[in-house]
C-alpha positions as CSV (number, residue, x, y, z in Angstrom):
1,X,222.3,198.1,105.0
2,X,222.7,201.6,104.8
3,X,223.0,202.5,108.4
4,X,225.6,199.8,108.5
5,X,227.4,202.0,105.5
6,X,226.6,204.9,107.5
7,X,228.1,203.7,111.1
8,X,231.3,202.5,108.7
9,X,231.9,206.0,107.3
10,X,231.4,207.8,110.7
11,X,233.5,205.4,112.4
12,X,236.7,205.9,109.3
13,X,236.0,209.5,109.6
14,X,236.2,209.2,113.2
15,X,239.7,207.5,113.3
16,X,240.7,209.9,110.7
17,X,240.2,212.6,113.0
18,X,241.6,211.0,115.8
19,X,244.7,209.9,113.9
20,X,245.3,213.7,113.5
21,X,244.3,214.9,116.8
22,X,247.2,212.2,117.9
23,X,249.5,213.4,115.3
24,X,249.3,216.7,116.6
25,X,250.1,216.2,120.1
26,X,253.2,213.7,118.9
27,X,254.8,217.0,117.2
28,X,253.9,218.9,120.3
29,X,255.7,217.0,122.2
30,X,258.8,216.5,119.4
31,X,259.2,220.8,119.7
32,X,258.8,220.7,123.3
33,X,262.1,221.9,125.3
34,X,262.7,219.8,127.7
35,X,263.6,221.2,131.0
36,X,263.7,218.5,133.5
37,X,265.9,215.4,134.2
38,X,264.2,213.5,131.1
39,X,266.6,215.7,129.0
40,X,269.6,214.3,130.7
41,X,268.5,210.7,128.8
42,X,271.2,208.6,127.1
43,X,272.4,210.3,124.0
44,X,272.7,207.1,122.0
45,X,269.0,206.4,122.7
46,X,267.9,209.8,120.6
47,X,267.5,210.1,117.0
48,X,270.0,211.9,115.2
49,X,269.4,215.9,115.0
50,X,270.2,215.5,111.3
51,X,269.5,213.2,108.8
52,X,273.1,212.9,106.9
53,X,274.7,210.6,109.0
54,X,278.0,211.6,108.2
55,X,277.6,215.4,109.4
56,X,275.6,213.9,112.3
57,X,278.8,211.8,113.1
58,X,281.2,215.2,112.9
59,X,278.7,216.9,115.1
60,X,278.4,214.2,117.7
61,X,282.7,213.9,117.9
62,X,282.6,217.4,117.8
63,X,280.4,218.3,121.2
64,X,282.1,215.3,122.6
65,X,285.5,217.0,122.3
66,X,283.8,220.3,123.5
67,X,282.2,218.5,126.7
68,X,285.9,217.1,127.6
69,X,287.4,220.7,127.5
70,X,285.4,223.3,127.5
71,X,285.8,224.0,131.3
72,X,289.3,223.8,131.4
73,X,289.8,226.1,128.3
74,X,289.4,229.6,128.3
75,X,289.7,230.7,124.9
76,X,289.8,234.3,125.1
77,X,291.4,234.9,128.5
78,X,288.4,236.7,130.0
79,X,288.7,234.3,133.0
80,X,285.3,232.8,132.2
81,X,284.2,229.3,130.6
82,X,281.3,230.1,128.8
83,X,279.6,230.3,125.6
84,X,282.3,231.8,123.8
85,X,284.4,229.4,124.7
86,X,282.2,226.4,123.8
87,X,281.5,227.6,120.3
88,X,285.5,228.6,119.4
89,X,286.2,225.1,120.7
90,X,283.1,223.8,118.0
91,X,285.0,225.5,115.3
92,X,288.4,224.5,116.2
93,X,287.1,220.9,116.5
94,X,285.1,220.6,113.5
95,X,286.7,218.7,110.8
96,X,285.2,220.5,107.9
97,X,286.1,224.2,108.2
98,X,283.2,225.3,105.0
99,X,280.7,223.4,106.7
100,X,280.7,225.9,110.3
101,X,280.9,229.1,111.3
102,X,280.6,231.0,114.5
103,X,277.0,232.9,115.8
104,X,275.5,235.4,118.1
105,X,272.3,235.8,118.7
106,X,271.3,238.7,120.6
107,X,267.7,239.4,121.1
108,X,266.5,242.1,124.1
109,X,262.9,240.9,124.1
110,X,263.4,237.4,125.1
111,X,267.0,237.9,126.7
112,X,268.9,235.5,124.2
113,X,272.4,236.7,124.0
114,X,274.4,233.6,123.4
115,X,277.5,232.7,120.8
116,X,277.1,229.2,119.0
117,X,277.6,227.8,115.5
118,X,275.9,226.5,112.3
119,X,276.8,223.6,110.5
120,X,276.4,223.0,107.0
121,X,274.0,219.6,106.6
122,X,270.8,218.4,104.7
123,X,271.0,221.4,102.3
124,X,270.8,224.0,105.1
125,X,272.7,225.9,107.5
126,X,271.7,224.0,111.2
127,X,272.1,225.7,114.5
128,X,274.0,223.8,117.1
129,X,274.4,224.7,120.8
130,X,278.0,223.9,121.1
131,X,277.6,223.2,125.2
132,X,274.6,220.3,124.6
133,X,276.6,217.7,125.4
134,X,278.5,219.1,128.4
135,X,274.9,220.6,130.0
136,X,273.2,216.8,129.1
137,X,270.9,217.9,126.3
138,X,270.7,215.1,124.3
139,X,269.2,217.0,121.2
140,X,272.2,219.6,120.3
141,X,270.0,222.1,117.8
142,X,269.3,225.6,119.3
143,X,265.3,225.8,119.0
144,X,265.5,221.9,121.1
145,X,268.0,223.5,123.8
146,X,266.6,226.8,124.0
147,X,263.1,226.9,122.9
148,X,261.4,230.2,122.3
149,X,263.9,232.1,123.8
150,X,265.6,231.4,120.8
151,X,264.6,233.2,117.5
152,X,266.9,232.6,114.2
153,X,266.2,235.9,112.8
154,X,268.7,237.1,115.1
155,X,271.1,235.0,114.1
156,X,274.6,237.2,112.9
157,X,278.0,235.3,111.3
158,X,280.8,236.4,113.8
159,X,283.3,233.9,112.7
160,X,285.7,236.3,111.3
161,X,285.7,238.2,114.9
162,X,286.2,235.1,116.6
163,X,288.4,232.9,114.5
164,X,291.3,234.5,115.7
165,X,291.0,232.5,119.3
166,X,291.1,229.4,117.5
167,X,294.3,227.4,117.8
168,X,295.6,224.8,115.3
């Protein structure tokens, strides 16, 4: 009777361990950035990047807009259609003008040197790569885009330098 006890335990303590091992390689796999076609999935397949649908919804219209213009708009008349472009349109766009700003990240070591916005949602300020939708990311956040390239301590409000592209 007790080596039946004993096999029991082993064998609980065994799936427990397992169960983690699993767990581990799920959120592995949830952080990793995607960099081949698998990325180019169906957007309505994907969970939502946030969890208040609502600021989820604004987002989503949001990059859709941005994907429909950002390649015929050149915001600042520098003669390129780029990330500056992409993240004036996000502001312009975005319905709720206290809920996003404008960002630059500019980091030497890994190379990062790239304009996008934050949107107010969940309690926190979110990164959002503003040019998701028109590349086919399906996950628009800026660590799911860009990976480690991308480092949030970087991170620097420019709104006020770039609001004045914005058109109403």
């Amino acid at each position: 009777m007790k080596l039946l006890i004993t096999i029991a335990i082993c064998s609980l303590i065994g799936c427990y361990f397992w169960s983690i091992e699993k767990s581990r390689d799920i959120n592995n796999l949830v952080g990793y950035n995607t960099a081949n076609a698998s990325r180019a999935s169906s957007r309505a397949s994907y969970i939502p990047a946030v969890k208040n649908l609502s600021e989820h919804a604004n987002i989503d219209r949001t990059l859709r807009l941005v994907a429909a213009n950002w390649e015929k708009t050149d915001v600042n008349g520098d003669g390129l259609h780029n990330c500056i472009d992409a993240a004036v349109l996000f502001y312009q766009y975005y319905p709720v003008k206290s809920k996003v700003c404008i960002e630059s990240n500019q980091n030497s070591q890994t190379g990062m040197n790239h304009l996008f916005n934050c949107v107010f949602t969940d309690g926190a300020w979110r990164a959002i790569e503003p040019q998701a939708y028109a590349t086919n990311y399906p996950n628009y956040l800026m660590y799911a885009v860009w990976g480690n390239k991308y480092d949030n301590s970087y991170n620097r409000d420019v709104t006020s330098k770039f609001k004045i592209y914005v058109r109403n």
